[in-house]
N, C-alpha and C positions, 0 to 999 in steps of 0.2 A: 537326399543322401544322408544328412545327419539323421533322419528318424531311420533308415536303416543300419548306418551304425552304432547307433545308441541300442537297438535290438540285439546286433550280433555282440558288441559288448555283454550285453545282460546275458545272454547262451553264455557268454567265455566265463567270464568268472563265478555264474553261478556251477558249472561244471567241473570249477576246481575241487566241487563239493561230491563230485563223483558222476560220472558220464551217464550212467544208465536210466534212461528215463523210467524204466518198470519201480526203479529204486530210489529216484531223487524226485520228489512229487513237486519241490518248488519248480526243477529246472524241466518237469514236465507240464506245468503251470505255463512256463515262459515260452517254451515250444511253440504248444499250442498257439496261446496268442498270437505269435509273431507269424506264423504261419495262416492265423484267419484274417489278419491285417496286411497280408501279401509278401512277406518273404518266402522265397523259393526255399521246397525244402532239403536241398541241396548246400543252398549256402547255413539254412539252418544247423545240418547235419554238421557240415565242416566247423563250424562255431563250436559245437559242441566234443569234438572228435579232436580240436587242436592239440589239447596236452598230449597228446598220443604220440604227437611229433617229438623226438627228445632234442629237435634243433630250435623250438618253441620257447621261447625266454621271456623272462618277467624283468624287464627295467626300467631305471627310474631314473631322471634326470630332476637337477635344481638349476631353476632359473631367477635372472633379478630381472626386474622390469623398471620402468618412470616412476617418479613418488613413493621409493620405498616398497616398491611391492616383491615381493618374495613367491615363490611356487615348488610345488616337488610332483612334476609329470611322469603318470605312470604310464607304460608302454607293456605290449606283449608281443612280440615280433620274433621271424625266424631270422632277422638280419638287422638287429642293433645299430649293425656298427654305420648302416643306411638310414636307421631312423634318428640315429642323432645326428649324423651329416643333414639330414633333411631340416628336422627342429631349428640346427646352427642358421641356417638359411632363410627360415620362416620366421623366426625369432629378432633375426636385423632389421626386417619390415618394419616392425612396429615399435621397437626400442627395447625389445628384450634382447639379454644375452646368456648362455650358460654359465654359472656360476656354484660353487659350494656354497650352501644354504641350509645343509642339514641343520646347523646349531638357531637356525631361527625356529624350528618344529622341535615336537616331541614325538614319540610314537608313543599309541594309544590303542587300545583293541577295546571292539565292543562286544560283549558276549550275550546272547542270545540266550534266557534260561524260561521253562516250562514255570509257570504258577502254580503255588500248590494250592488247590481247589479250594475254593470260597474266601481268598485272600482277601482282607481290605485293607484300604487307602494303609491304618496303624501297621498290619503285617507288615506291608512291604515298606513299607518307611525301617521298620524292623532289621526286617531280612537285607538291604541293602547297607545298613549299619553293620553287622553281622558280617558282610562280607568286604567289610573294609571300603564302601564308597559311598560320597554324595549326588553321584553321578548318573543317575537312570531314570529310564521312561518304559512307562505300561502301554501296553498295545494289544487288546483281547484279552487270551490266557497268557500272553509272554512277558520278559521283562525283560532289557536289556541295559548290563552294565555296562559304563566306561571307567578303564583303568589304565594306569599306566602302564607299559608292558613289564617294565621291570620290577612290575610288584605282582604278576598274572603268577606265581607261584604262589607265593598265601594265598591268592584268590582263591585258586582252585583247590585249595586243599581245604578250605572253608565251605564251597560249593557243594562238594564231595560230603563233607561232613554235616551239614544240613539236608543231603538226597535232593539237589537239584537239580531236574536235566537239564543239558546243554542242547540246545537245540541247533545254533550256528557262532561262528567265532569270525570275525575280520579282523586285522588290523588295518591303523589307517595312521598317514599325519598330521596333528593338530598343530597349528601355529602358535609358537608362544607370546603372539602379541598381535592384533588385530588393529588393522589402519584404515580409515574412510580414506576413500580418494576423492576429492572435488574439482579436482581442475576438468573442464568438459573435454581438451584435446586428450589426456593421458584415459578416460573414458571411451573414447573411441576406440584409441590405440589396445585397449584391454580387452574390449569387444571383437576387435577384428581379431585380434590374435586366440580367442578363446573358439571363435569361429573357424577358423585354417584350422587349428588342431585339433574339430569337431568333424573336418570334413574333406582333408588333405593329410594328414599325419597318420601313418601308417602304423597299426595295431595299439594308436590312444586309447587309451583309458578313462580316463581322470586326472584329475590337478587338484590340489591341495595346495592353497593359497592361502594368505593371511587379509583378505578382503573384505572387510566387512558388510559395506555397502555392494555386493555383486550382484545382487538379485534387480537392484533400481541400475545398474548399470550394463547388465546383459538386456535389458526391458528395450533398450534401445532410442531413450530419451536423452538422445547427449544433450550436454548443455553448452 
């Protein structure tokens, strides 16, 4: 169940990028795949077809957890006001609770730009100067900044003004302070709850946490 939601996931948002598979080659990339890996192409189609619903909503909840942990869960659902009744409920399990949390994040967007051909390493150390950040990683021919959003107006007028393509934009929450967690039961409790709403929580998304250590603690080597 979670490898099939993590699939229809990836159809949903990457669709926000425009439905039409003739026209969006990433979200006909992801099609494909998910489709040779045994998703039905039915439920493929509907993944992709969702924003067409205008009762299809994008929301986000802030939760606190054991040890200082902070989260901003993002959801897309035609019935919110079920997914957060649901979350409230899933969330007593393990010691989390709803909470306002925005002021522990910031928002941040990464923007996806084309390379201009034969860049090296000086260029783009350059061009990221240039466009007001210390914040990016090469990948092929692309390069992707991160910025804060409240500053994505200079950005882009600087982007523009050097002839950069923009190739894709998200934004996202970064946490303004990151916390190990050590104790083995609050590890658990992080697991199981990251697990429910990988595979019980109706149109999850993602979470944006302030966890530093989550990779050795979803691994599922509690202590």
């Amino acid at each position: 169940k979670q490898w099939y939601q993590r699939r229809v996931r990836g159809l949903r948002n990457e669709a926000k990028n425009g439905s039409d598979l003739s026209k969006n080659a990433s979200l006909r990339k992801l099609y494909n795949q998910a489709i040779s890996e045994g998703l039905h192409g039915g439920q493929a189609d509907a993944a992709i077809k969702c924003w067409e619903n205008a009762d299809f909503k994008e929301c986000e909840f802030g939760v606190q957890g054991p040890a200082g942990v902070f989260g901003m869960i993002c959801c897309a659902s035609t019935s919110p006001n079920k997914t957060q009744n649901d979350l409230i409920s899933y969330s007593r399990r393990y010691g989390f609770k709803l909470s306002n949390v925005g002021f522990q994040f910031c928002r941040v967007k990464d923007v996806t730009c084309e390379l201009p051909e034969g860049a090296g390493e000086e260029e783009v150390e350059e061009l990221a100067l240039q466009c007001g950040t210390e914040e990016y990683s090469v990948e092929g021919n692309t390069i992707t900044f991160t910025i804060p959003e409240e500053e994505q107006k200079g950005f882009f007028e600087e982007v523009k003004a050097l002839g950069l393509v923009i190739c894709s934009q998200e934004a996202r929450w970064e946490a303004r302070e990151m916390i190990e967690v050590k104790d083995g039961d609050t590890w658990k409790r992080i697991a199981l709850f990251m697990e429910m709403m990988e595979t019980n929580l109706e149109g999850y998304e993602r979470i944006y946490h302030n966890i530093e250590n989550i990779d050795e603690i979803l691994s599922g080597k509690y202590r």
